[in-house]
Steps between C-alpha positions, in 0.01 A plus 500: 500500500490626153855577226581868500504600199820583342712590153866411424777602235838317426847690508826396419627396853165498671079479488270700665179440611249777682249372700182759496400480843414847692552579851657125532599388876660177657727448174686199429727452184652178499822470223629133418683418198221400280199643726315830621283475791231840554276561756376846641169611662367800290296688295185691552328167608854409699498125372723262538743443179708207412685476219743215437699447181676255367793685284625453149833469581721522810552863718715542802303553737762672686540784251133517439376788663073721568414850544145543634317842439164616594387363138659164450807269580774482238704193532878496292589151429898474460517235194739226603591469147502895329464551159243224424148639437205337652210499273315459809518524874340201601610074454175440330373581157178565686333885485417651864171759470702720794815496344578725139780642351661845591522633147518869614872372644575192296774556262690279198873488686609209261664723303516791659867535647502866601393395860717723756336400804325180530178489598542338859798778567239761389226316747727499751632840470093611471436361837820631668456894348104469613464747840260595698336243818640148505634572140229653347461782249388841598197538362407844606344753302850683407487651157138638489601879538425683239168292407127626467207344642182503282122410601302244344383763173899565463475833672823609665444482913625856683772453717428443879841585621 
């Protein structure tokens, strides 16, 4: 067994972590109050991943909610205590090679009050507005009317239709 790798970012009211496993099977995310157990079978190699973390501060684990996709696993960790920032995910001081920061999504909320939504209501409402097969999106080819195909010298293609 080998950690997934993974990236996290810190909100107000919650963390986030995204574990970067493809095509995983036989997941198990484990919430307690100051632990995250992760295991899946995937990848292109479909190996077994185990991921176990001790937390920075406490969650409750029964607000704490994942969302797996084709791609990766996103896990929403319901703070116990909201509004204090974690300047890390895990206990330790210690750096993890498979786990980084999310900077694409990580965001200074200490003083940003504007929030509307928080970010777990926003999670949640993500995962209940998804459609498609046991919650998915629809990822069909909608929207591509209209568009030319070109060859490999940027020639336009005739039409076949």
């Amino acid at each position: 067994m080998q950690p997934a790798t993974a990236k996290w970012y810190d909100r107000r009211d919650s963390v986030f972590i995204e574990f970067l496993v493809e095509d995983s099977k036989d997941l198990q995310v484990k919430f307690e109050k100051s632990k995250l157990d992760f295991r899946c079978v995937g990848g292109i190699e479909t190996l077994k991943h185990h991921n176990e973390l001790d937390l920075f501060d406490s969650i409750d684990p029964n607000a704490s909610k994942h969302k797996r996709t084709d791609r990766s696993v996103l896990c929403c960790l319901k703070k116990a205590e909201a509004g204090r920032a974690w300047p890390r995910l895990t206990k330790d001081k210690a750096k993890f090679q498979w786990l980084g920061v999310d900077f694409n999504n990580w965001k200074d909320w200490e003083d940003d009050s504007d929030e509307d939504l928080s970010s777990f209501d926003k999670f949640s409402e993500m995962m209940n507005t998804m459609g498609g097969e046991d919650g998915m999106p629809d990822l069909g080819m909608g929207g591509m009317e209209g568009l030319e195909e070109h060859d490999s010298d940027g020639e336009k293609m005739p039409d076949l239709e």
